[in-house]
N, C-alpha and C positions, 0 to 999 in steps of 0.2 A: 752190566750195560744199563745205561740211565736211558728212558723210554723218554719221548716228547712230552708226555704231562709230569714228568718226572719222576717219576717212579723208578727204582729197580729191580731188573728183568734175570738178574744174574741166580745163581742159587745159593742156597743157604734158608735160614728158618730166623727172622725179625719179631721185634717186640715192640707193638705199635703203641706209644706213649699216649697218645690222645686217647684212641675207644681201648686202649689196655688188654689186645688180643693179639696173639699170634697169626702170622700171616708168613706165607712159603710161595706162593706160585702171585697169583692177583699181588700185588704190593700196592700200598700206601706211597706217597710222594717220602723223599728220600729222610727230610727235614725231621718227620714223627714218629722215623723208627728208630728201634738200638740195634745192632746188628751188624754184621751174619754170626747167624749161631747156626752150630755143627749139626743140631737137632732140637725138634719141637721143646724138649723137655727142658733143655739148656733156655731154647727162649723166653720157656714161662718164667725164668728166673733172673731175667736179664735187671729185673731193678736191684732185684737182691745183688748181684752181681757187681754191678755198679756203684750200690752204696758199699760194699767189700772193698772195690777200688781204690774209689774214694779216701775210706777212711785208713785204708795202707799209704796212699799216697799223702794224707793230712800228717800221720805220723813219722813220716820219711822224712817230710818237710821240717818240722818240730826237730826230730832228730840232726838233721843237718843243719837247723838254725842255732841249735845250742852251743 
């Protein structure tokens, strides 16, 4: 559920890109997080995570262009 400042209300555990802290309950507007993670520990990891993605998904690409 997205709150009037924009925020979301919903649950799960985010990884706030700007100040680079985990946030669960109070959230940041929807734009400067990564997220929902299962748990705190997953979110601290969420860039790692994403450059993981990333870089499976650059090589998929490569692979399929070949």
């Amino acid at each position: 559920m997205v709150a009037a400042d924009g925020s979301d209300q919903g649950g799960g555990w985010y990884f706030n890109v700007i100040s680079k802290k985990v946030e669960h309950h109070d959230r940041s507007k929807s734009s400067d997080l990564l997220g929902p993670y299962p748990d705190e520990a997953t979110a601290r990891r969420a860039l790692e995570i994403t450059r993981e993605r990333t870089e499976k998904a650059d090589a998929e690409d490569a692979a399929w262009e070949d």
